[in-house]
C-alpha positions as CSV (number, residue, x, y, z in Angstrom):
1,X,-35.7,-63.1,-0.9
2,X,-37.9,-63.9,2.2
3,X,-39.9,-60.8,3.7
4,X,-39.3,-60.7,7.5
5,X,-42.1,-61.4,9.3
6,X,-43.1,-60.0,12.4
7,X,-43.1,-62.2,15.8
8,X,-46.5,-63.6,16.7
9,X,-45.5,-62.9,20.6
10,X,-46.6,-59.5,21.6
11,X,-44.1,-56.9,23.0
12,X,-43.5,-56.2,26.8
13,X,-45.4,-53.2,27.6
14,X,-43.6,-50.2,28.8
15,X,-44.7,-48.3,32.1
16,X,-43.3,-45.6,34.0
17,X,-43.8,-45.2,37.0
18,X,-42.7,-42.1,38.1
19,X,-45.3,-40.4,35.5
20,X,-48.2,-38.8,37.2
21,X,-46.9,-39.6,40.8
22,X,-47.3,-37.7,43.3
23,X,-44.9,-37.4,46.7
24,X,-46.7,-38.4,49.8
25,X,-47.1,-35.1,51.3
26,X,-49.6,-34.3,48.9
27,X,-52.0,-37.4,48.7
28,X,-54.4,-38.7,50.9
29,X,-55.2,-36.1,54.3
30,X,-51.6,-34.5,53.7
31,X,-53.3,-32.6,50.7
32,X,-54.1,-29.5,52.1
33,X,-53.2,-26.7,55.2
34,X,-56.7,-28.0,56.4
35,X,-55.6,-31.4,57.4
36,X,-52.2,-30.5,58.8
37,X,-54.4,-28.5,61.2
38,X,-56.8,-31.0,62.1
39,X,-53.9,-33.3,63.1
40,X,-52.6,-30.3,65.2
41,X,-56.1,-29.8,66.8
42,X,-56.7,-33.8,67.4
43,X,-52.9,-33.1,69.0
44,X,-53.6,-30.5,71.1
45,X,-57.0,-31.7,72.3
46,X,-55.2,-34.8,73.3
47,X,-52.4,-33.1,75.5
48,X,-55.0,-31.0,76.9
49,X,-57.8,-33.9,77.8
50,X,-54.2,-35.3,80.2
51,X,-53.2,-31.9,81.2
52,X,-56.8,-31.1,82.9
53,X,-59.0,-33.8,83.7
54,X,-62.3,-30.9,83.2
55,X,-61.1,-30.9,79.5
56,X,-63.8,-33.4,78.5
57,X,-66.4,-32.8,80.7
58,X,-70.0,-32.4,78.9
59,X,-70.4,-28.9,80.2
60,X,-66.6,-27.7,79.2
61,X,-67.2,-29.4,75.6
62,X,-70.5,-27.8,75.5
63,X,-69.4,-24.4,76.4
64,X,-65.9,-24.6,73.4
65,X,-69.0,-25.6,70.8
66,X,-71.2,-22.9,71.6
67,X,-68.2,-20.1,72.4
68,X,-66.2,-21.1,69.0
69,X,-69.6,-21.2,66.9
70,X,-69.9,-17.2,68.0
71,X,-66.8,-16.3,65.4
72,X,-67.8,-19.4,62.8
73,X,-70.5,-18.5,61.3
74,X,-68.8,-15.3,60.2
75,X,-65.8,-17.5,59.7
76,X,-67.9,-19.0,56.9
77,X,-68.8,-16.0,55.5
78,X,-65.5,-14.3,55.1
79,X,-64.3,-17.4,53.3
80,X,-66.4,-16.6,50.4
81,X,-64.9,-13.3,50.1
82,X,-61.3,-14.4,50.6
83,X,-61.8,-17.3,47.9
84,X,-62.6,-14.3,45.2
85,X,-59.0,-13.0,46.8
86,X,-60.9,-10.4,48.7
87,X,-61.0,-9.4,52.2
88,X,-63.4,-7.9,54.8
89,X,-62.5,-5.9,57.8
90,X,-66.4,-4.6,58.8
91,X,-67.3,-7.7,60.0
92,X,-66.8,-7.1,63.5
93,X,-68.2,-3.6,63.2
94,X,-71.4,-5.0,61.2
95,X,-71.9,-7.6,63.6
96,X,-72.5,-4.9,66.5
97,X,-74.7,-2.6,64.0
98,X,-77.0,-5.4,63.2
99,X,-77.3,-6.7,66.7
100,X,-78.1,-3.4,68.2
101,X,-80.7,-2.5,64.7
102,X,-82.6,-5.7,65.8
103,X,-82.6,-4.8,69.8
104,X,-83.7,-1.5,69.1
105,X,-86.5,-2.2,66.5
106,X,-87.9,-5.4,68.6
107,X,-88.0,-2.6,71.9
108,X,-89.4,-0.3,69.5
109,X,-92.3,-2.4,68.0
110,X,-93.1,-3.4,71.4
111,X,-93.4,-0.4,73.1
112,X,-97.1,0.9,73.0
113,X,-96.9,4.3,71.8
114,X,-94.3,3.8,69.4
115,X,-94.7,4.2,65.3
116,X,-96.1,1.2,64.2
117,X,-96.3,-0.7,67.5
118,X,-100.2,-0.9,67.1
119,X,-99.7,-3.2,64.3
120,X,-97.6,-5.7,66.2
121,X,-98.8,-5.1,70.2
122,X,-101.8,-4.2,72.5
123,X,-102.2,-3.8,76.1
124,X,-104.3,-6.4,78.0
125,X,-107.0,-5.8,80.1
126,X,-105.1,-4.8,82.8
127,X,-104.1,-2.0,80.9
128,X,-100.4,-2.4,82.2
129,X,-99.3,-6.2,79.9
130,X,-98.2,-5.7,76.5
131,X,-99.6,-8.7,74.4
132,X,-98.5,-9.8,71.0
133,X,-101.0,-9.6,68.5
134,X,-99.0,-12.5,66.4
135,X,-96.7,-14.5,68.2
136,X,-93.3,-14.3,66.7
137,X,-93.6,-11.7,64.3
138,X,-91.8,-9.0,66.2
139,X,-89.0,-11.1,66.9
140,X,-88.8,-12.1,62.7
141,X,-89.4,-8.3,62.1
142,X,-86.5,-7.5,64.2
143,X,-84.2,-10.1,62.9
144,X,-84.6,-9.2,59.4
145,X,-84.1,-5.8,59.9
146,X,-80.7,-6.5,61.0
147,X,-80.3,-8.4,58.2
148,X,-81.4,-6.0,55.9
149,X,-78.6,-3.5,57.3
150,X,-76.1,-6.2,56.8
151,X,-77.5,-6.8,53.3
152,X,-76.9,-2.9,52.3
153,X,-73.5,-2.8,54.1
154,X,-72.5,-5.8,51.9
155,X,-73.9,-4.0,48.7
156,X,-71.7,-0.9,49.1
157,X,-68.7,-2.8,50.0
158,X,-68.9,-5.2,46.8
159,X,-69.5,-1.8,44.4
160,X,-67.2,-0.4,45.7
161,X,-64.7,-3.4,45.1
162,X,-66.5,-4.7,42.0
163,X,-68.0,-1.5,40.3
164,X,-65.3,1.4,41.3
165,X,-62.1,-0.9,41.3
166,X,-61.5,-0.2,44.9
167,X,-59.0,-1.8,47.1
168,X,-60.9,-4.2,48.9
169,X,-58.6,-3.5,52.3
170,X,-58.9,0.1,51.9
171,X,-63.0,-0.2,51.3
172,X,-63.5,-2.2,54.1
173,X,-61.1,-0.7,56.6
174,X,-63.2,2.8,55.7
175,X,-66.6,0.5,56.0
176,X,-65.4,-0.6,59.7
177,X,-65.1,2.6,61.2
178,X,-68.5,3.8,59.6
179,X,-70.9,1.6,60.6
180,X,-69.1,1.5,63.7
181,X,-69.4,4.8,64.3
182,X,-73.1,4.8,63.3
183,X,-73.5,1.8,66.0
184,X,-73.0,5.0,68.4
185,X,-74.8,7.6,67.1
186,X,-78.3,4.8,66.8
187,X,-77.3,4.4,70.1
188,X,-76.1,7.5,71.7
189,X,-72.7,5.2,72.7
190,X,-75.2,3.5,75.0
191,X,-76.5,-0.6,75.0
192,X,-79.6,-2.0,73.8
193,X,-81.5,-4.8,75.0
194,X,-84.0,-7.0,73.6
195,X,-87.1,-6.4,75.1
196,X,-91.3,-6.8,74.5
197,X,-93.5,-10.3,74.5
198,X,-91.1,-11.7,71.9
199,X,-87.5,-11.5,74.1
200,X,-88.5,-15.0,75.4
201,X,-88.3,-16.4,72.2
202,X,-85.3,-14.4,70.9
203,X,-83.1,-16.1,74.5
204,X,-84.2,-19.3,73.1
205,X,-83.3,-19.1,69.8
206,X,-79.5,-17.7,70.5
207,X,-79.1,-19.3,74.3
208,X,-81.2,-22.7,74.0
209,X,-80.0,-26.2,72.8
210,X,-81.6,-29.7,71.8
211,X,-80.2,-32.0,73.4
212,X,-77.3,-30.7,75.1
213,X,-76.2,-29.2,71.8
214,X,-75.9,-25.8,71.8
215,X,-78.3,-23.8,68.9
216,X,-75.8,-21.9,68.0
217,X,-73.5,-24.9,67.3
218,X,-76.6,-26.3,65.2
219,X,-77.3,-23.0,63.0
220,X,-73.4,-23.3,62.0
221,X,-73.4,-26.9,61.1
222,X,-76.6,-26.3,58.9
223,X,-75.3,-23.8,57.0
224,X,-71.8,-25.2,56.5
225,X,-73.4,-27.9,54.8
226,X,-75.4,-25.7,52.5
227,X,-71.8,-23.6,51.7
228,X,-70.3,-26.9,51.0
229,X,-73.4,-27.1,49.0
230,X,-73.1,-24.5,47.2
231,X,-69.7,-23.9,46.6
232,X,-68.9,-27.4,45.1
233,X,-72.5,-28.4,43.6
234,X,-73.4,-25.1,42.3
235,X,-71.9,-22.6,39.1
236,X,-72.2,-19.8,41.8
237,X,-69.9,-22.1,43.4
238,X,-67.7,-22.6,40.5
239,X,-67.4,-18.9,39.7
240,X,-66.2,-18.0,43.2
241,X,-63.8,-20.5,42.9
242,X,-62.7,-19.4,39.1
243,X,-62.5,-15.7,39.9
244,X,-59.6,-16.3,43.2
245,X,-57.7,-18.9,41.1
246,X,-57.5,-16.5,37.9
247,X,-59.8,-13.5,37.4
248,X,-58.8,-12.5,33.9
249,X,-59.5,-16.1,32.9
250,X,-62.8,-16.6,34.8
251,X,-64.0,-13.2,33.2
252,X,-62.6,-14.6,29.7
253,X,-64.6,-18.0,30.3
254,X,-67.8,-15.3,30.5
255,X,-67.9,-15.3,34.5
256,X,-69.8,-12.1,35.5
257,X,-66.7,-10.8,37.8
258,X,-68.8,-8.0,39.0
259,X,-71.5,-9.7,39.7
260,X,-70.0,-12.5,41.8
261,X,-67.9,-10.2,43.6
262,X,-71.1,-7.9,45.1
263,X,-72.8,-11.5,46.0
264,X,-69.5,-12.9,48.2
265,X,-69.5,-9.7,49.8
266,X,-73.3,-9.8,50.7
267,X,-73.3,-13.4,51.9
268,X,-70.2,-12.3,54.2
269,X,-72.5,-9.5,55.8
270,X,-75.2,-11.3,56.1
271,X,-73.3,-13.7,58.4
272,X,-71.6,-11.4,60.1
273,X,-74.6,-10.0,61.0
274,X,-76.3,-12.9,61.8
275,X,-73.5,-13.8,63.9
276,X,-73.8,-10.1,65.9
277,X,-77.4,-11.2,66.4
278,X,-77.0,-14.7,68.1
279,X,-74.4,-13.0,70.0
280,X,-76.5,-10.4,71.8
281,X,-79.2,-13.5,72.5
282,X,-76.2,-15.2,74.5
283,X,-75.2,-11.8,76.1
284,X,-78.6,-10.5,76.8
285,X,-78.1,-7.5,75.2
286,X,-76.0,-5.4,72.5
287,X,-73.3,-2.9,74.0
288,X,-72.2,-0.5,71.6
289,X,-68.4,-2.3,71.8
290,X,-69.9,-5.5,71.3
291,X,-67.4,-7.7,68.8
292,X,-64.6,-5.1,68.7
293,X,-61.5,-6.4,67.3
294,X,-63.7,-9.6,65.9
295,X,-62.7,-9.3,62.3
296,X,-59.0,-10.3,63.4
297,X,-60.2,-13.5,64.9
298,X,-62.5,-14.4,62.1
299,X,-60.0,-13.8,59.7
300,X,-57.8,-15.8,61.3
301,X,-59.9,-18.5,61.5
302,X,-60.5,-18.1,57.8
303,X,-56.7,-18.4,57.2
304,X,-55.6,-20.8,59.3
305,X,-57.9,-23.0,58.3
306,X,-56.6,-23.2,55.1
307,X,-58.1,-20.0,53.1
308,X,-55.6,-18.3,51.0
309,X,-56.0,-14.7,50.8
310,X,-54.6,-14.7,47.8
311,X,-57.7,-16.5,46.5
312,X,-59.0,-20.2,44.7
313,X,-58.4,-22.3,48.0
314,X,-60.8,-22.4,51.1
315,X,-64.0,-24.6,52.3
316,X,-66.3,-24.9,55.4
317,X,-64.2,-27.5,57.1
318,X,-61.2,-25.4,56.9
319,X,-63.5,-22.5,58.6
320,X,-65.0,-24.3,61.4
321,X,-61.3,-26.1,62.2
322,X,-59.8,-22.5,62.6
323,X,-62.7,-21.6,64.9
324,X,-62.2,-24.5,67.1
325,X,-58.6,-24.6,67.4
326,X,-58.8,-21.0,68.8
327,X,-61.1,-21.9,71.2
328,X,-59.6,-25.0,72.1
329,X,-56.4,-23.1,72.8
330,X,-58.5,-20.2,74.4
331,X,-60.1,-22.6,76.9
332,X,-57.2,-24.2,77.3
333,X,-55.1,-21.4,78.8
334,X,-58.4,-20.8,80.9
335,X,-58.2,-24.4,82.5
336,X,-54.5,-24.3,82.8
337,X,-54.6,-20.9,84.8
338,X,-52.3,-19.5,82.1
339,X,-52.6,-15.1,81.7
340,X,-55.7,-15.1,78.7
341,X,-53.5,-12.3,77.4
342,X,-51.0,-14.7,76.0
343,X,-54.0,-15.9,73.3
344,X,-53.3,-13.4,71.1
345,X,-49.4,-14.1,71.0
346,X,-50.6,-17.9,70.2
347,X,-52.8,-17.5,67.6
348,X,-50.4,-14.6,66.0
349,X,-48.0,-17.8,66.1
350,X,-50.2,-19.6,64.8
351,X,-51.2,-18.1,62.1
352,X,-47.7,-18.0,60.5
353,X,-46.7,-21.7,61.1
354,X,-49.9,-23.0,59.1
355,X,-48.7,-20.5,56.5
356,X,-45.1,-21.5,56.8
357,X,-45.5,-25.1,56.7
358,X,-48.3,-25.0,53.6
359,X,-45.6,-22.8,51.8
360,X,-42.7,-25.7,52.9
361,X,-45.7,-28.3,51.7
362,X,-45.6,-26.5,48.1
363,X,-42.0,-25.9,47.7
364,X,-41.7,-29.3,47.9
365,X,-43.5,-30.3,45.0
């Protein structure tokens, strides 16, 4: 009996090609809500460069890069904290306290007189000047002390979400009307400005530019590239990212959950109160209503620009495209003489038809 033998040709190989595929909606720059609203900002920056010929002139593209970079920087804060699955309603509040703590302490240090002012001024020989006694160092005295508030506002509000369980919307919400309340009693409901031998220096910091480009617009690029850093090259990175896709698995994996938490929450008040102090610079001073209402735009921002607040999804592209399509629409109604009132109504609009159509965009998987 003969043994059958097998064939010396080799067998057609199998594929399938539907495995692993992916629908076209979700490759390339259709990935993510981010892109979808980049393709609606290149659209709408496109019917408005034909609808008002002062669109694209240097000064009007100037003035949308420095006015959208005065809600990004916080933008980029608050997306740390809504990655975790958090959320942060002091901002706006915090970014008044600190710019009115670093008014007050740079008048302060350079008022002759004044506790401590010896160890920062004097008065020349005309015994009317106040002189510097080292360039620069009240103005870096002044800015870190509003830092340093931020810094402690962001401590409470991540123990208090981290430590004692609390609802981050609840903590915050509280944490907005008490440092905006203590914004007027520092203050006696009244302004501060910058003031002393430093001021000059503080203008140019937050009003300056090089080269046309606005400073503010070049502090937010710089640290959107070290968040983009840091969130994707860095285990803090990883962790914030691990803790808003699953918490119970990120704390199982041996994430510090605590731990994280209180540091997203920091990083947002220090922006946010970085941002309150570049916007005094630009105003010239720091009115005790300064950036009212601000936390609604910079969370909107956040979200349209692809954050979820349910957390694990959001990025410093996604933040700085929010920003500039609210300017872009802000300036645009300017230009086209529409009521500014009507913003609000568009960006509310907004804000539900990048959420509607990345819901649509997931359905469709």
């Amino acid at each position: 009996m003969s043994v059958p033998s097998e064939t010396s040709a080799a067998s057609p190989e199998v594929t399938f090609t539907n495995v692993g595929a992916s629908r076209w909606w979700h490759r390339g720059v259709f990935a993510s809500q981010t892109a979808y609203v980049t393709l609606a900002l290149i659209a709408l920056i496109v019917i408005m460069s034909f609808a008002s010929p002062y669109f694209l002139t240097q000064g009007n593209l100037q003035n949308v890069a420095k006015n959208f970079s005065f809600i990004a920087i916080a933008t980029l804060g608050i997306t740390f904290v809504i990655i975790t699955g958090g959320i942060d309603l002091s901002v706006g509040s915090l970014m008044c306290f600190a710019a009115m703590i670093t008014s007050m302490v740079m008048t302060s240090l350079s008022t002759p007189g004044m506790p401590l002012s010896s160890l920062f001024v004097h008065l020349a020989a005309d015994g009317k000047t106040v002189v510097a006694n080292v360039p620069g160092l009240i103005l870096i005295v002044s800015v870190l002390a509003g830092l340093a508030v931020s810094l402690v506002v962001g401590l409470i509000n991540g123990a208090c979400v981290a430590l004692l369980g609390l609802s981050p919307f609840v903590t915050t919400l509280g944490m907005l009307s008490i440092v905006r309340g203590l914004g007027y009693v520092v203050s006696n409901g009244k302004g501060s400005f910058p003031g002393g031998p430093d001021a000059d220096y503080f203008y140019a910091l937050t009003q300056g530019d090089v080269y046309g480009v606005p400073a503010p617009f070049i502090y937010l690029i710089l640290l959107a590239l070290v968040m983009a850093l840091v969130l994707h090259h860095t285990a803090f990175g990883r962790h914030v990212f691990a803790i808003g896709g699953n918490e119970k698995a990120a704390e199982l994996t041996g994430v510090s959950v605590p731990r994280v938490k209180i540091e997203v929450y920091v990083v947002g008040a220090l922006a946010a109160g970085l941002q309150g102090i570049i916007i005094s610079g630009w105003l010239g001073s720091a009115p005790a209503n300064m950036a009212t209402s601000y936390e609604l735009n910079v969370i909107a921002a956040a979200v349209i620009g692809g954050a979820n607040l349910a957390g694990g999804i959001g990025g410093p592209l996604g933040a700085i495209v929010g920003c500039v399509l609210l300017e872009v629409i802000r300036n645009g109604l300017v230009l086209a003489q529409v009521n500014s009132y009507w913003q609000q109504t568009l960006v509310g609009v907004i804000i539900i038809a990048a959420v509607l159509v990345d819901r649509i965009r997931a359905r469709l998987l």
